[in-house]
PDB file of N, CA, C and O in Angstrom:
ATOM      1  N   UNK A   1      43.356 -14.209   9.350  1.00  0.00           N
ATOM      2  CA  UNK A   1      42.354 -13.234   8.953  1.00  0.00           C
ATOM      3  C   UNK A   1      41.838 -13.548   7.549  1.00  0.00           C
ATOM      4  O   UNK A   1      40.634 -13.410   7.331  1.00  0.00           O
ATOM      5  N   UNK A   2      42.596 -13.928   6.657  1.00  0.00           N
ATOM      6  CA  UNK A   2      42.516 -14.058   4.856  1.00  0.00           C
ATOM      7  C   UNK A   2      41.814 -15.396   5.096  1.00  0.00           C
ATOM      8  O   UNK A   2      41.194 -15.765   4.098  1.00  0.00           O
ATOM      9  N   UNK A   3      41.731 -16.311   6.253  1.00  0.00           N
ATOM     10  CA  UNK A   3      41.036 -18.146   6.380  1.00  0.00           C
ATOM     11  C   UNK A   3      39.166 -17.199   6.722  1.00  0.00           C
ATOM     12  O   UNK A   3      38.137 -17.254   6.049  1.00  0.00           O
ATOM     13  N   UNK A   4      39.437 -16.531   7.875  1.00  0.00           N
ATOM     14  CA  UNK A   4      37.791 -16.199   8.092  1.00  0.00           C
ATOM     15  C   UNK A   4      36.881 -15.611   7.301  1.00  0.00           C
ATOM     16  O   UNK A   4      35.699 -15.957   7.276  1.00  0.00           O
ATOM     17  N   UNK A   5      37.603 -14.259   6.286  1.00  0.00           N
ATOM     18  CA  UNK A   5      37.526 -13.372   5.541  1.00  0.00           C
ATOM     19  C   UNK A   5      37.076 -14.536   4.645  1.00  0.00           C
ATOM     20  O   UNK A   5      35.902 -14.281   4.375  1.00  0.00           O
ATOM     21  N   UNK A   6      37.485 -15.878   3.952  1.00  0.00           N
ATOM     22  CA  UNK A   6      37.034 -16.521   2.928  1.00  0.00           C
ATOM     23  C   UNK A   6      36.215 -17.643   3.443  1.00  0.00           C
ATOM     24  O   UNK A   6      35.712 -18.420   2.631  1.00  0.00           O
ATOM     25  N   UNK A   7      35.989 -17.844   5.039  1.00  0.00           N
ATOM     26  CA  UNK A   7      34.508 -18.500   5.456  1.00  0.00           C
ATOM     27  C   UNK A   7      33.472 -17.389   5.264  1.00  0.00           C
ATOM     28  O   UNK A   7      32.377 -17.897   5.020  1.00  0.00           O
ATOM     29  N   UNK A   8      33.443 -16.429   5.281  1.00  0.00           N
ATOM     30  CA  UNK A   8      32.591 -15.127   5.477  1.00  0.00           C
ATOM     31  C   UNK A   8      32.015 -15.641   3.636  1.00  0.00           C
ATOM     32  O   UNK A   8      31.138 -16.496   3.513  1.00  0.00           O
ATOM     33  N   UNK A   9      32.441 -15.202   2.814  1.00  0.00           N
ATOM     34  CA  UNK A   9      32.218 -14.913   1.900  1.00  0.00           C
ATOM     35  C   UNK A   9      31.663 -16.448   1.108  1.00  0.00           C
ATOM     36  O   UNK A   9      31.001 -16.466   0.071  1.00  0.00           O
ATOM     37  N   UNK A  10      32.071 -17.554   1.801  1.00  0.00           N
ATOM     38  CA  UNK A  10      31.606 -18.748   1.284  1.00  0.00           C
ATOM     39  C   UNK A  10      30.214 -19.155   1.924  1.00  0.00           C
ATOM     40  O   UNK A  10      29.352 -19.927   1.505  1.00  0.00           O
ATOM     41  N   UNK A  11      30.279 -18.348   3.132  1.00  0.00           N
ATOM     42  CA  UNK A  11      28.640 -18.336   3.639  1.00  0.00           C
ATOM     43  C   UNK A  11      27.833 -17.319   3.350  1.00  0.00           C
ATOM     44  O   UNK A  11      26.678 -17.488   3.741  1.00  0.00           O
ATOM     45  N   UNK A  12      28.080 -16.188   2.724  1.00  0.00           N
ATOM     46  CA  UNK A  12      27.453 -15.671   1.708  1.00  0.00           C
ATOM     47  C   UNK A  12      26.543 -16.067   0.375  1.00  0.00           C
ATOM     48  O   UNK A  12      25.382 -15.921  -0.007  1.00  0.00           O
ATOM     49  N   UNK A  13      27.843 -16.686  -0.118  1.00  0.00           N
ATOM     50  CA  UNK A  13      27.258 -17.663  -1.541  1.00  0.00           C
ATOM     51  C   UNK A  13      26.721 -18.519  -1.250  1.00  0.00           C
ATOM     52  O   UNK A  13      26.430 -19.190  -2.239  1.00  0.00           O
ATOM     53  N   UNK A  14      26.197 -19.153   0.140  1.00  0.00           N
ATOM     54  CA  UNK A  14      25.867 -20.510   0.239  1.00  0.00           C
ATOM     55  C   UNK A  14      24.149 -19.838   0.393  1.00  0.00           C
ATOM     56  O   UNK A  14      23.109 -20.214  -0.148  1.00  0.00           O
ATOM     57  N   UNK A  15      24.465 -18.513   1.537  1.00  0.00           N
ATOM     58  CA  UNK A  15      22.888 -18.089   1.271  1.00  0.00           C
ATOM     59  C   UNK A  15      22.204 -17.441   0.743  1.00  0.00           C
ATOM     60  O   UNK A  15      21.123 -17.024   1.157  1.00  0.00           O
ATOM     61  N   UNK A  16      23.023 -17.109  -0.899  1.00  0.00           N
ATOM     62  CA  UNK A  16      22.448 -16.617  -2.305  1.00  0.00           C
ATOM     63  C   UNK A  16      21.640 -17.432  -2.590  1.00  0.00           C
ATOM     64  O   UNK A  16      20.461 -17.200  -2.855  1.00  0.00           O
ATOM     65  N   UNK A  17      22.286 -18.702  -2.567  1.00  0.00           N
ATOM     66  CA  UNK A  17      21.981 -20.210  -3.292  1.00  0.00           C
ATOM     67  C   UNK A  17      20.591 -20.300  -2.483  1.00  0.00           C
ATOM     68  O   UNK A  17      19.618 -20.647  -3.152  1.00  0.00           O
ATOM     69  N   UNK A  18      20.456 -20.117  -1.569  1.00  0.00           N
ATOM     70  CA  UNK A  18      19.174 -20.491  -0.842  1.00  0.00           C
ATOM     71  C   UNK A  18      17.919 -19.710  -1.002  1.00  0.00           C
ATOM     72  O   UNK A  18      16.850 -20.251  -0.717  1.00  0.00           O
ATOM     73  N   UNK A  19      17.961 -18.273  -1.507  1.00  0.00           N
ATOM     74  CA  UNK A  19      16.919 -17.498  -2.040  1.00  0.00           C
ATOM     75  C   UNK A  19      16.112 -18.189  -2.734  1.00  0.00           C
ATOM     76  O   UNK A  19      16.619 -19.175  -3.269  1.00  0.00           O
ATOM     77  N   UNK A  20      14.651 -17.951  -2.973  1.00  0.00           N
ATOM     78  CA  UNK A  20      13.812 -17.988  -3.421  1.00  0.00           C
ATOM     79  C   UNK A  20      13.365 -17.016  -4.669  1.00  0.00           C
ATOM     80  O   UNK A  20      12.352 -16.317  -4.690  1.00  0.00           O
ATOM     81  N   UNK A  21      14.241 -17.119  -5.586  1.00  0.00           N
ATOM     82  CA  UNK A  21      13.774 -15.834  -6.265  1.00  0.00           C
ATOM     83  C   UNK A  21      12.604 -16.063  -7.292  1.00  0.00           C
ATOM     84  O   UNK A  21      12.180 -17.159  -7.658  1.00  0.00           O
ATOM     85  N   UNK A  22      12.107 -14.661  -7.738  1.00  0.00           N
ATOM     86  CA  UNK A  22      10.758 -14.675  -8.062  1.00  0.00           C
ATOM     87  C   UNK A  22      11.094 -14.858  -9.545  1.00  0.00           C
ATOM     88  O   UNK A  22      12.177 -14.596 -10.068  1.00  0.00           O
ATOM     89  N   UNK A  23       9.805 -15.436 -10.250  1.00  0.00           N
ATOM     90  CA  UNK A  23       9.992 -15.640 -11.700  1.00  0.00           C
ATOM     91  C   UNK A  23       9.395 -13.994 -12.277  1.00  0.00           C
ATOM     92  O   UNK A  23       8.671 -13.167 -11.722  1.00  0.00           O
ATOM     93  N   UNK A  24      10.019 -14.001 -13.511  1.00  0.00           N
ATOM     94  CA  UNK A  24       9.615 -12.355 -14.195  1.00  0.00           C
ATOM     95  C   UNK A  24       8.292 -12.403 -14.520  1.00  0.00           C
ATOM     96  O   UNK A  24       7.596 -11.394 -14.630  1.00  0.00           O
ATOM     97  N   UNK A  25       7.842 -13.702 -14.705  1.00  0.00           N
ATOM     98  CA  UNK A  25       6.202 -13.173 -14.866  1.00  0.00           C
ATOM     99  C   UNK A  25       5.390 -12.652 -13.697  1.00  0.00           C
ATOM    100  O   UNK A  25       4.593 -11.728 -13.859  1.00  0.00           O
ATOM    101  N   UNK A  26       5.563 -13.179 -12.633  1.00  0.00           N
ATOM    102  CA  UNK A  26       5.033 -12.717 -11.261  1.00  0.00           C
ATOM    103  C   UNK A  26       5.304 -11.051 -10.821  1.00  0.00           C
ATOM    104  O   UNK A  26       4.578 -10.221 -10.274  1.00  0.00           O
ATOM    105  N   UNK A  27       6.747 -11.004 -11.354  1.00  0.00           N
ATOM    106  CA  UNK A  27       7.588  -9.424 -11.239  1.00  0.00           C
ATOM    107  C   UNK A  27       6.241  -8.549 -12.236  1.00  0.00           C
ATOM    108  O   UNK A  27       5.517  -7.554 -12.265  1.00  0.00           O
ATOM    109  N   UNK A  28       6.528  -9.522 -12.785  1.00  0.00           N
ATOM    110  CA  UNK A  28       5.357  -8.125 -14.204  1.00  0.00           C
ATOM    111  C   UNK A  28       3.909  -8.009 -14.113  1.00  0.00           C
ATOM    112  O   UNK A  28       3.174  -7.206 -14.689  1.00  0.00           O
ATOM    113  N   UNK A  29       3.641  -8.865 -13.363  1.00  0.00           N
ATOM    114  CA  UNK A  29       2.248  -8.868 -12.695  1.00  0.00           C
ATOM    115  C   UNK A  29       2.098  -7.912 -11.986  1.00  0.00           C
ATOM    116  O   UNK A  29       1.612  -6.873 -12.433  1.00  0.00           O
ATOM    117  N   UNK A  30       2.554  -8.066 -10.483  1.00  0.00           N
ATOM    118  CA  UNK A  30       2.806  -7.173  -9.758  1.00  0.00           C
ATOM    119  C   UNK A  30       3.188  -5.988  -9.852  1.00  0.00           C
ATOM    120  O   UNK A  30       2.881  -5.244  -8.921  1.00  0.00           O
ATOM    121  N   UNK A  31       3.928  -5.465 -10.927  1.00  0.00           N
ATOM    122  CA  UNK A  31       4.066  -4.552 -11.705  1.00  0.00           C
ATOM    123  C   UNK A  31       3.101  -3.505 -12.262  1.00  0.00           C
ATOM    124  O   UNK A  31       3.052  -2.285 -12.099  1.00  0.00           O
ATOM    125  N   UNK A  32       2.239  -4.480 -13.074  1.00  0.00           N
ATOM    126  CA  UNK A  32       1.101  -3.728 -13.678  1.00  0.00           C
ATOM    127  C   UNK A  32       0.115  -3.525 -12.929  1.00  0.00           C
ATOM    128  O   UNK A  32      -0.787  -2.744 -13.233  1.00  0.00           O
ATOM    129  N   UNK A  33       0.162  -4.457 -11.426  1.00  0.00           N
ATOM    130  CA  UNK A  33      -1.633  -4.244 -10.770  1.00  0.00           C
ATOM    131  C   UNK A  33      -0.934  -2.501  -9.592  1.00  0.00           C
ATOM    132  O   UNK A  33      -1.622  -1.498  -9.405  1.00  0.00           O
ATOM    133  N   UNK A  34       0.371  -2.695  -9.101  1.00  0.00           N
ATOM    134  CA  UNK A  34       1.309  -1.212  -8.647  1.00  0.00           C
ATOM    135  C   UNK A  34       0.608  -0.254  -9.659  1.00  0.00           C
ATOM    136  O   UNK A  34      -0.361   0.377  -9.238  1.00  0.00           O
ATOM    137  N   UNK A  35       1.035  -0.072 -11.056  1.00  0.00           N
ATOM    138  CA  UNK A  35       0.950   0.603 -11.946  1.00  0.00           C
ATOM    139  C   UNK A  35      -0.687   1.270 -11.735  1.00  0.00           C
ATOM    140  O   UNK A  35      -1.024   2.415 -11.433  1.00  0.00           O
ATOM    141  N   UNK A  36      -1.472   0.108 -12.015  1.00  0.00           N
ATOM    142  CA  UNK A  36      -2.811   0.672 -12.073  1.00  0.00           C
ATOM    143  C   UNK A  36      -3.413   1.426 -10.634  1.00  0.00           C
ATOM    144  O   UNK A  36      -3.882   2.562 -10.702  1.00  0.00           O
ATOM    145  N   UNK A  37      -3.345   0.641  -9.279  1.00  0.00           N
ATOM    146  CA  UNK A  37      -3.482   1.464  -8.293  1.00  0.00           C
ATOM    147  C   UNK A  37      -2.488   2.754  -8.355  1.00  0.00           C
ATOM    148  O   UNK A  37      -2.841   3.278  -7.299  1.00  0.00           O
ATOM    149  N   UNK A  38      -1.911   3.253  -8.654  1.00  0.00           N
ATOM    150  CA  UNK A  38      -0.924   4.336  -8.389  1.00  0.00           C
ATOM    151  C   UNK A  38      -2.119   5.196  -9.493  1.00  0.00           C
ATOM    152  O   UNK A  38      -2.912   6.087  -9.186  1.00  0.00           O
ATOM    153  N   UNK A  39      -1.920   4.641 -10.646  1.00  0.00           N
ATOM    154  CA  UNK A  39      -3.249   5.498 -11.749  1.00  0.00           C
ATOM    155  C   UNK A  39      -4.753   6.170 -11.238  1.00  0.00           C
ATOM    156  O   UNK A  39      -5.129   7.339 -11.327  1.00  0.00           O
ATOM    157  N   UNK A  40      -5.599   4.741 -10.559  1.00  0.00           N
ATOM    158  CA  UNK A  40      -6.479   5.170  -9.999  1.00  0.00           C
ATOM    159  C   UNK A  40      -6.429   6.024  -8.525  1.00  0.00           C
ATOM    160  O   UNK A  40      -7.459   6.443  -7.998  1.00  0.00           O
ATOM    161  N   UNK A  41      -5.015   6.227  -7.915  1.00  0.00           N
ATOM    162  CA  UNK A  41      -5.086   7.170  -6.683  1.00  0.00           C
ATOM    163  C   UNK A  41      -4.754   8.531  -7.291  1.00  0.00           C
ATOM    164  O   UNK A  41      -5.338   9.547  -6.916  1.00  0.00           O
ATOM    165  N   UNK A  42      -3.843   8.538  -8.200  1.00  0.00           N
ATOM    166  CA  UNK A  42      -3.383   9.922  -8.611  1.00  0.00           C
ATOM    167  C   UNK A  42      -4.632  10.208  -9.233  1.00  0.00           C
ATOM    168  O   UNK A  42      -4.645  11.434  -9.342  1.00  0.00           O
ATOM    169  N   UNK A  43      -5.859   9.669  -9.777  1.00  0.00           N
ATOM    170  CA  UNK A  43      -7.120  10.389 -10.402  1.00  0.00           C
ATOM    171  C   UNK A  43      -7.857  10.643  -9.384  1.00  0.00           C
ATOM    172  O   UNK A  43      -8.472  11.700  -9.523  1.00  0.00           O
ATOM    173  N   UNK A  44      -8.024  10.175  -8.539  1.00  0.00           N
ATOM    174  CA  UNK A  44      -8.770  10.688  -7.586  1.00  0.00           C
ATOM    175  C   UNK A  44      -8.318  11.479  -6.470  1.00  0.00           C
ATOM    176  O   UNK A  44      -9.190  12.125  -5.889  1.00  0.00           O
ATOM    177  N   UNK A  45      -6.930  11.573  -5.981  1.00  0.00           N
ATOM    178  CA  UNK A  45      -6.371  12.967  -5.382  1.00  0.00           C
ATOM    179  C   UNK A  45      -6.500  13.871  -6.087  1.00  0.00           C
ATOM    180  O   UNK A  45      -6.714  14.945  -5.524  1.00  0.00           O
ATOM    181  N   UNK A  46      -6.424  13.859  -7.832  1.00  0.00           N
ATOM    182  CA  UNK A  46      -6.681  14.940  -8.528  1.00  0.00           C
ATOM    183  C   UNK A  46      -8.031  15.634  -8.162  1.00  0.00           C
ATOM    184  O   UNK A  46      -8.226  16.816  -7.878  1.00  0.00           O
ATOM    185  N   UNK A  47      -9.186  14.274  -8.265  1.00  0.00           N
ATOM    186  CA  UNK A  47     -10.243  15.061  -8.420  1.00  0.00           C
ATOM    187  C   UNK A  47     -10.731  15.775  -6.841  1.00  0.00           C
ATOM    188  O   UNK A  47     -11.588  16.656  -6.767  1.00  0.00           O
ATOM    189  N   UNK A  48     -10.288  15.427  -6.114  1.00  0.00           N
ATOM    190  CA  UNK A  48     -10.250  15.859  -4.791  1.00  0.00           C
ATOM    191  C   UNK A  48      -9.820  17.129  -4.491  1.00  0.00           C
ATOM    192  O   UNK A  48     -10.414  18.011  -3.872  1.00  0.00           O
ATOM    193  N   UNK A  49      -8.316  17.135  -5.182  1.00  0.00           N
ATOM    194  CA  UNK A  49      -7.595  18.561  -5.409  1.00  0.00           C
ATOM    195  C   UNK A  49      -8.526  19.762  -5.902  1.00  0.00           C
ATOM    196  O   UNK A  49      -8.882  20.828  -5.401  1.00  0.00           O
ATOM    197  N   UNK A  50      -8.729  19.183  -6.966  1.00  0.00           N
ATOM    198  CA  UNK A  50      -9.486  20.432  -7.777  1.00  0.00           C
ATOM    199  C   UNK A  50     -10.971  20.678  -7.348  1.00  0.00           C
ATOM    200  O   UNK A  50     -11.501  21.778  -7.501  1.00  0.00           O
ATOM    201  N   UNK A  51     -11.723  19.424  -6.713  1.00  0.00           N
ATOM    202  CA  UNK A  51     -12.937  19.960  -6.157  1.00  0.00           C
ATOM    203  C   UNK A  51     -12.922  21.020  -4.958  1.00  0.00           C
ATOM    204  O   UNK A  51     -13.760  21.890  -4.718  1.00  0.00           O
ATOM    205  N   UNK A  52     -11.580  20.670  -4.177  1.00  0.00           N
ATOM    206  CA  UNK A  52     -11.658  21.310  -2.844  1.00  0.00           C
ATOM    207  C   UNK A  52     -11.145  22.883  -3.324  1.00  0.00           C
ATOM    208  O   UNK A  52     -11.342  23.967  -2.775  1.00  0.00           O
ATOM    209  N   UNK A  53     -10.525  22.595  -4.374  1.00  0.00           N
ATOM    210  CA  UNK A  53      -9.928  23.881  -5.131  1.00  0.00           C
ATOM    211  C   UNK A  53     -11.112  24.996  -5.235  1.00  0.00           C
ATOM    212  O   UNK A  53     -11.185  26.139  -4.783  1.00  0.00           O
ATOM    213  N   UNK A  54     -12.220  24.022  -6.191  1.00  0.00           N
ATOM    214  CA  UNK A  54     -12.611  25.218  -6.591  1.00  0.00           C
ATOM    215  C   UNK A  54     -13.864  25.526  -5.251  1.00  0.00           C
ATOM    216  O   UNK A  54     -14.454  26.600  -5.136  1.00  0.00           O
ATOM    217  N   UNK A  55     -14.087  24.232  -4.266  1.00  0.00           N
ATOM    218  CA  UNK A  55     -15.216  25.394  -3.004  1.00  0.00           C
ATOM    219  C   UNK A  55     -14.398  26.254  -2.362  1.00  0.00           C
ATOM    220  O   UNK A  55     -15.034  27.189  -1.875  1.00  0.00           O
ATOM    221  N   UNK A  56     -13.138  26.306  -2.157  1.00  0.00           N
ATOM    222  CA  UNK A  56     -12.374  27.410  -1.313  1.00  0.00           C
ATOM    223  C   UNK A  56     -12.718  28.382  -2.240  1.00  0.00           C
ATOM    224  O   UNK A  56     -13.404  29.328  -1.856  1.00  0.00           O
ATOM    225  N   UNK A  57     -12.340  28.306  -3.456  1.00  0.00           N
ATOM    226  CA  UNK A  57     -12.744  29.622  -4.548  1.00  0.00           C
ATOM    227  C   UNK A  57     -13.738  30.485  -4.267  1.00  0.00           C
ATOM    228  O   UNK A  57     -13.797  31.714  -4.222  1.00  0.00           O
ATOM    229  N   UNK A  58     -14.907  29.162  -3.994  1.00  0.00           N
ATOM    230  CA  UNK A  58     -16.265  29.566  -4.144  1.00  0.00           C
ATOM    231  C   UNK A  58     -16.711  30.293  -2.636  1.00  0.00           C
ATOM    232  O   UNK A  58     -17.352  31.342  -2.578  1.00  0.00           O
ATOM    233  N   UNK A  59     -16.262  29.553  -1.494  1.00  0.00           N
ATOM    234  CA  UNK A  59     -16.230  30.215  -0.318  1.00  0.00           C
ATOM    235  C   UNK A  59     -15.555  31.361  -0.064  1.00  0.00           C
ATOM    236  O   UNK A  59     -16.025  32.106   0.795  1.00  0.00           O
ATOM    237  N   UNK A  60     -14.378  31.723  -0.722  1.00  0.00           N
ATOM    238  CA  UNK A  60     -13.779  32.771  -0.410  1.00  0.00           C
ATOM    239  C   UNK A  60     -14.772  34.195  -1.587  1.00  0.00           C
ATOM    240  O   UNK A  60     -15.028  35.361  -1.285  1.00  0.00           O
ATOM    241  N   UNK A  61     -15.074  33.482  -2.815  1.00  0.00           N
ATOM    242  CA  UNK A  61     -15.729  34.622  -3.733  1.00  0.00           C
ATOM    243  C   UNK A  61     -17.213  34.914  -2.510  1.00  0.00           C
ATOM    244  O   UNK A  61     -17.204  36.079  -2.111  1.00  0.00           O
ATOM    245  N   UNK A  62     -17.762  34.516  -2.234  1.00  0.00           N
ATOM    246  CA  UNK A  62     -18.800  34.522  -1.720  1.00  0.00           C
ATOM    247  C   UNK A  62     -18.406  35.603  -0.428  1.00  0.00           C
ATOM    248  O   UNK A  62     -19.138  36.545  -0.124  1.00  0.00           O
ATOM    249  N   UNK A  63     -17.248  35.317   0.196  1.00  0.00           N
ATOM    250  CA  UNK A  63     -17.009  36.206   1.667  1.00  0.00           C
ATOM    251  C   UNK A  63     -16.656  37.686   1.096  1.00  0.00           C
ATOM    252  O   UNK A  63     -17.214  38.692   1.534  1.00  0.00           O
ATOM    253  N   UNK A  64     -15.718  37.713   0.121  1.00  0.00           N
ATOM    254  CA  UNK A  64     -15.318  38.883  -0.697  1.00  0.00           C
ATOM    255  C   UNK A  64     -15.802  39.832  -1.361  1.00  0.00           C
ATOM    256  O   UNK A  64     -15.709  41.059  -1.343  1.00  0.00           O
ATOM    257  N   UNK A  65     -16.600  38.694  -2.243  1.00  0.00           N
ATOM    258  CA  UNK A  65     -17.665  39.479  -3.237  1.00  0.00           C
ATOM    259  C   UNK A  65     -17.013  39.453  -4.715  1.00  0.00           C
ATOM    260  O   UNK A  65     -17.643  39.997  -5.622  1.00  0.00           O
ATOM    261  N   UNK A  66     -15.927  38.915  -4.953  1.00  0.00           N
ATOM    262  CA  UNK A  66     -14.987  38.749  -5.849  1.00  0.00           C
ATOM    263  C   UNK A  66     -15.753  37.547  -7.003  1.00  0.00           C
ATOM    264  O   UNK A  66     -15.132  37.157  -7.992  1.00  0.00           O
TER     265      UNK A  66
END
């Protein structure tokens, strides 16, 4: 069991070794262009929010009289 248990784990490390990992400049790229789409959606759900906000306002003042 302790012979397979240490093939297991040596074919592990063998396919660490084989990753492709990414360089940090690419990480930080990708990073900042995430960053900015996330910026430009949260401004415009905002403005969406608050437009639809205020015609319900305006539709409901109008049915009410409020």
């Amino acid at each position: 069991m302790l012979k397979s248990l240490s093939v297991f784990f040596c074919g592990i490390k063998q396919e660490i070794r084989r990753i492709a990992w990414v360089k940090k400049q690419e990480v930080l790229s990708s990073l900042f262009v995430v960053a900015i789409f996330i910026l430009c959606f949260s401004v415009f759900f905002c403005l969406v929010d608050f437009t639809s906000l205020c015609t319900i306002k305006a539709l409901f003042g109008i049915i009410y009289g409020t």
